[in-house]
C-alpha positions in Angstrom: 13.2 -24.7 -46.1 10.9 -24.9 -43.1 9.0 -28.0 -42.1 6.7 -29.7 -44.6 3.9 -32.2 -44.0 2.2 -34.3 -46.8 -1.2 -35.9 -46.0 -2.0 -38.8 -47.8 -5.5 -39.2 -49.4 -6.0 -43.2 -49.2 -9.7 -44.2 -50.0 -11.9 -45.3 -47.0 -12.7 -49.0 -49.1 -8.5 -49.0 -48.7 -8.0 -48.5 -45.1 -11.5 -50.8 -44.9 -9.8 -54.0 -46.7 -6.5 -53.6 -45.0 -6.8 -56.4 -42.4 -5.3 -55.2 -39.4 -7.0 -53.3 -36.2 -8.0 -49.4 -37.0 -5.3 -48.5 -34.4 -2.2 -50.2 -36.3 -3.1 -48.8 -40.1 -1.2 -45.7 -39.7 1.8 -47.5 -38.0 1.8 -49.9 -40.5 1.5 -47.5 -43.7 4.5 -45.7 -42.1 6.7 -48.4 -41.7 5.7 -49.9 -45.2 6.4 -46.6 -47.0 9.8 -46.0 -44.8 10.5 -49.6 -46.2 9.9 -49.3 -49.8 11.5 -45.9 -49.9 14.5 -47.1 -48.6 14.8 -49.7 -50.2 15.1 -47.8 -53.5 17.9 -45.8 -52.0 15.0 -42.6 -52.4 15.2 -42.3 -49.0 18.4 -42.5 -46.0 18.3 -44.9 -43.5 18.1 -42.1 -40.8 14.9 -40.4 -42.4 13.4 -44.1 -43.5 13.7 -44.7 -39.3 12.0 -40.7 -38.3 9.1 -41.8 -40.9 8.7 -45.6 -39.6 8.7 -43.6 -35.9 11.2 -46.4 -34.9 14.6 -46.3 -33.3 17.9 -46.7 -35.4 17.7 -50.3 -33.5 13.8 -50.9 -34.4 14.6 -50.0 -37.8 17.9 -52.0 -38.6 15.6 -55.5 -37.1 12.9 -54.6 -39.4 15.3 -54.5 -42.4 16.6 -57.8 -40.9 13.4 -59.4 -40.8 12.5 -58.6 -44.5 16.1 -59.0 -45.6 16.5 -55.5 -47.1 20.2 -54.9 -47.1 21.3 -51.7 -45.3 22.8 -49.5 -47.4 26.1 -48.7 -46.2 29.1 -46.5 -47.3 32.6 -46.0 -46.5 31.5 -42.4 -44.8 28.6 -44.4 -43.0 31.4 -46.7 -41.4 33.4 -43.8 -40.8 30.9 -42.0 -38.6 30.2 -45.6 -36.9 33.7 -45.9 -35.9 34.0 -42.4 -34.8 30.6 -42.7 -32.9 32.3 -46.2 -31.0 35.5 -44.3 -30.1 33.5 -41.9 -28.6 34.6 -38.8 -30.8 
């Protein structure tokens, strides 16, 4: 499958009652959707982080902060353990 994109259609009176500045809606939508998408184990971790355009780090402290637990399988701490041993 190639690359996809999806645009979201959200009504102007939306973005107008969302109270943040105009240049942090976008951010903010990301990292909202990456959130709830993860959060219902719809989405991985490591494509919940590329749609929140955050680091692995970034993303794992915003978890933190709204005390969303991580998701995390035996193969997940395989490939951890392997990535720390430098293989």
């Amino acid at each position: 499958m190639t690359g996809a994109n999806l645009t979201l259609d959200i009504p102007a009176d939306v973005i107008a009652a969302v109270k943040l500045p105009p240049r942090e809606i976008e951010r903010e939508f990301r990292k909202e959707l990456a959130l709830a998408l993860y959060k219902r184990g719809t989405l991985s971790f490591g494509k919940a982080r590329v749609l929140a355009h955050l680091s692995y780090w970034e993303f794992s402290e915003l978890l933190g902060e709204r005390q969303i637990a991580r998701h995390y399988t035996q193969a997940d701490l395989d490939e951890d353990i392997l990535y720390a041993l430098g293989d």
